[in-house]
C-alpha positions in Angstrom: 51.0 -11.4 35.6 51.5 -7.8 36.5 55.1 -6.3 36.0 56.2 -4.6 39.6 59.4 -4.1 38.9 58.4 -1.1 37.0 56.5 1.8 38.1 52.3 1.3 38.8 50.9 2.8 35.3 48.4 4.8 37.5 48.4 5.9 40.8 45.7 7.7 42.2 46.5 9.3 45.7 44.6 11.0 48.3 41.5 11.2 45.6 38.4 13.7 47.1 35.1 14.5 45.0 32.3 15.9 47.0 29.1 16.8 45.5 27.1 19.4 47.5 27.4 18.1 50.9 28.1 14.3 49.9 31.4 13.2 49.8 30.9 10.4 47.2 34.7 10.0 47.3 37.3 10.2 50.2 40.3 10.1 50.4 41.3 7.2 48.5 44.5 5.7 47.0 44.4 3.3 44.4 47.3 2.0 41.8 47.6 -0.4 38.5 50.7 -2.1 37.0 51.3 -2.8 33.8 49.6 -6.7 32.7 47.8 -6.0 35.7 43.7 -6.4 36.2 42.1 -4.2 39.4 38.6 -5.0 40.2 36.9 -1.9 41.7 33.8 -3.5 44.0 31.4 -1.4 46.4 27.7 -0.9 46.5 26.0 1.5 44.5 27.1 4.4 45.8 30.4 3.3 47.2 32.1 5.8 44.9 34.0 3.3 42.7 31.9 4.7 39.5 32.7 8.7 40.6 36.8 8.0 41.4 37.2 6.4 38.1 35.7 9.1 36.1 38.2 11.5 37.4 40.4 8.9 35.8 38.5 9.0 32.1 38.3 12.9 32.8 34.5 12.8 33.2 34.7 14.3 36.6 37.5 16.3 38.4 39.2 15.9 41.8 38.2 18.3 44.4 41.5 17.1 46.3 44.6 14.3 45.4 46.5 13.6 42.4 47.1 11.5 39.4 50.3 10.0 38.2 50.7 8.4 35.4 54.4 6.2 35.2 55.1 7.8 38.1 54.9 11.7 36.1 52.0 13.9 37.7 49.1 14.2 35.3 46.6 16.5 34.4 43.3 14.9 33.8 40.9 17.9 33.2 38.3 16.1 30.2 38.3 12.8 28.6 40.3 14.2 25.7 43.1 14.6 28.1 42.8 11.2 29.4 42.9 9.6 25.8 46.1 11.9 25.2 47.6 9.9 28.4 46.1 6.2 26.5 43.4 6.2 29.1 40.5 4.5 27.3 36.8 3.8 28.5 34.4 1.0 27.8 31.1 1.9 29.4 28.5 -0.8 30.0 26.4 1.2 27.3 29.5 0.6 24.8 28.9 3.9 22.8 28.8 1.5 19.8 26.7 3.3 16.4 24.0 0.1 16.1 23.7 0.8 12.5 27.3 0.6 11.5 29.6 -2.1 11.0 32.5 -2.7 13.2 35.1 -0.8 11.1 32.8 2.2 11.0 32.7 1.9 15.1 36.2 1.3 15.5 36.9 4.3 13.5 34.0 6.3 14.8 34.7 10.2 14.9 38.4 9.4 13.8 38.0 7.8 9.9 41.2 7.1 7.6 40.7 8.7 4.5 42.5 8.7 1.0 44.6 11.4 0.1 41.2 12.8 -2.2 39.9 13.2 1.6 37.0 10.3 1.3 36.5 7.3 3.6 38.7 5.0 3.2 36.2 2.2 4.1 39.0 -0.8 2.7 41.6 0.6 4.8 39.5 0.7 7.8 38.5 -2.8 7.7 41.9 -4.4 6.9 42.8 -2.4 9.8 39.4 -3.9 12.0 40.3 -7.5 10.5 44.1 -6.9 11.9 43.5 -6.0 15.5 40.5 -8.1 15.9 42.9 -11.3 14.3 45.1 -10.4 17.5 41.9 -9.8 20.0 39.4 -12.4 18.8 40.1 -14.6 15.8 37.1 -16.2 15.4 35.1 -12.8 15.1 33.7 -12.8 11.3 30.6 -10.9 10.9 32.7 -7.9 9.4 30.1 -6.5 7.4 26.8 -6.9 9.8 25.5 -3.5 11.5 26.5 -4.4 15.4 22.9 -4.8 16.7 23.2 -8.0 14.6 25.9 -9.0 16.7 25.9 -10.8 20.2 27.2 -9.1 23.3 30.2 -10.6 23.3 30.7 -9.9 19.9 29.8 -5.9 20.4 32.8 -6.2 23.3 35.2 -7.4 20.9 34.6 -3.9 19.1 34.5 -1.6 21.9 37.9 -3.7 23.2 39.7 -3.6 19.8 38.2 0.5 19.9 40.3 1.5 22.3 43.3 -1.5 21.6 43.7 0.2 18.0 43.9 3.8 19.8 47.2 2.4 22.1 45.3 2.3 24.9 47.7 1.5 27.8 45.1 2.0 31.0 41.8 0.7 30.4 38.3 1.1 32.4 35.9 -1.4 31.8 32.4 -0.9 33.3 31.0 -5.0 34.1 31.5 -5.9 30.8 30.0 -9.1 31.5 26.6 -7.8 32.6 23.7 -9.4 31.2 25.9 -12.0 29.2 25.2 -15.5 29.0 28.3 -18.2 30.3 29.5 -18.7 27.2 29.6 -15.2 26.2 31.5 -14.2 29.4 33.8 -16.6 28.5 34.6 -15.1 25.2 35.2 -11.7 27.1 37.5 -13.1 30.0 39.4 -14.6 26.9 39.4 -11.3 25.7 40.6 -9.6 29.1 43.9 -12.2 29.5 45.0 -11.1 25.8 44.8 -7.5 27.0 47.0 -8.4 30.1 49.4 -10.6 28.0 49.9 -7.2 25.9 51.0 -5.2 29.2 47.9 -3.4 29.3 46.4 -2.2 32.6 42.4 -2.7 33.7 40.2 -1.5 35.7 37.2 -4.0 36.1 34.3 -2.1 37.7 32.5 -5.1 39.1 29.6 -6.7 41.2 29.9 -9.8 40.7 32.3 -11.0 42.9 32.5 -14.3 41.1 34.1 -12.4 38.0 36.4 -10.5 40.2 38.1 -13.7 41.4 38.4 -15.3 38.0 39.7 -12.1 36.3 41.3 -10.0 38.6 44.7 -10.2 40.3 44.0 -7.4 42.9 40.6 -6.2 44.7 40.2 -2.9 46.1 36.7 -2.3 47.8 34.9 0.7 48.3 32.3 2.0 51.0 31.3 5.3 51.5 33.2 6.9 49.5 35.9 5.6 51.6 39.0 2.7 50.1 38.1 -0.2 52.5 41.0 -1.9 51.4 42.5 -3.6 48.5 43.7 -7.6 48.4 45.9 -9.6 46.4 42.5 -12.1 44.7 44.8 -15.3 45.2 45.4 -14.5 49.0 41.7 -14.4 49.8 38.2 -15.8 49.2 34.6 -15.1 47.6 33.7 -15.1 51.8 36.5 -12.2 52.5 35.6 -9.8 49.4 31.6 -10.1 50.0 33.0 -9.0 53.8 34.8 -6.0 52.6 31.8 -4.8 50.5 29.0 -5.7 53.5 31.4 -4.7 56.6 33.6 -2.5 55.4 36.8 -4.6 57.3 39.9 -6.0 55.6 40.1 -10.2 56.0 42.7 -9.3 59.1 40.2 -6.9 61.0 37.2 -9.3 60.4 
């Protein structure tokens, strides 16, 4: 479970991004605790996808803050969010198919020797460490990632941004288009990251997901924060309400 006795990791307050004439998002205030998983729902459109990238730096703020533990943060570009252990795992994964998974996990940051070559041993002792802690019974090492299965290719975007000291992390449905079994693999995944004290945010649809793998639910409608919910304290019925009505269980 989430640690609240300690300040939210993230708090996003009083968050405005307009684009032209749309307000895609308004006005919102959302926060995640350490060991903590957020599910961000909405329809398309709702403005969950635009408030997070001001979090990952893809977008910026027209209006609100960011605080990370508690400390006001400057989130201009997704370099600045990695400098604050803000990590990103889009559905696409930004995985190299070609490569193996040490040459993904160390994509655009390889160890080399002290000659200055790839140090392609060191890299995948270090893969073989941090996936040993994520996923112990990934093996396929030395196969190009479009050999591997979707769950599989999570495990290396996960143990990406794990090996980087990501603290907050954004996860985009990382369950889309995966079978049972491999959405099992990747809720395994998600309860290791908790149990580490990391912080999530689970862009999701299905609300299903969301009440297996989230502790809190904040919905999204027009741009606008309909409300968010402790998962345990509600039902599949009272989420799908939020999303469709745009009314907390009490106003329903």
């Amino acid at each position: 479970m989430s640690d609240r006795k300690a300040p939210p990791l993230v708090e996003m307050r009083d968050v405005s991004v307009a684009f032209g004439g749309i307000q895609a998002v308004d006005n919102v205030t959302v926060d995640l605790y350490p060991g903590e998983v957020v599910g961000l729902l909405g329809h398309n459109g709702a403005g969950k996808s635009t408030l997070i990238k001001c979090l990952s730096g893809a977008y910026k703020m027209d209006a609100g803050e960011i605080l990370i533990d508690g400390e006001r943060a400057e989130i201009g570009n997704p370099r600045d969010a990695r400098a604050y252990n803000i990590e990103t795992i889009y559905q696409t994964l930004a995985l190299a198919d070609n490569l193996d998974a040490a040459s993904n996990l160390f994509l655009g940051r390889e160890l080399v020797t002290p000659m200055g070559f790839v140090n392609d041993a060191q890299m995948e002792a270090e893969t073989r460490r941090i996936m040993g802690r994520l996923n112990s019974n990934f093996k396929k090492f030395k196969d190009p990632v479009k050999a591997l299965s979707g769950g599989q290719r999570q495990s290396v975007a996960i143990a990406r941004a794990v090996y980087f000291n990501a603290r907050i992390l954004i996860m985009d449905e990382p369950t889309a288009a995966l079978g049972p079994q491999e959405t099992e693999m990747v809720a395994e995944l998600i309860k290791e990251l908790k149990s580490q004290g990391i912080g999530i945010f689970l862009i999701e649809h299905d609300i299903h997901n969301v009440m297996k793998l989230c502790d809190r639910a904040s919905v999204m409608k027009n741009g606008k924060l309909v409300g968010t919910v402790n998962v345990d304290e509600v039902t599949d019925e009272d989420i799908l309400g939020m999303i469709i009505l745009g009314k907390t269980p009490e106003a329903a």
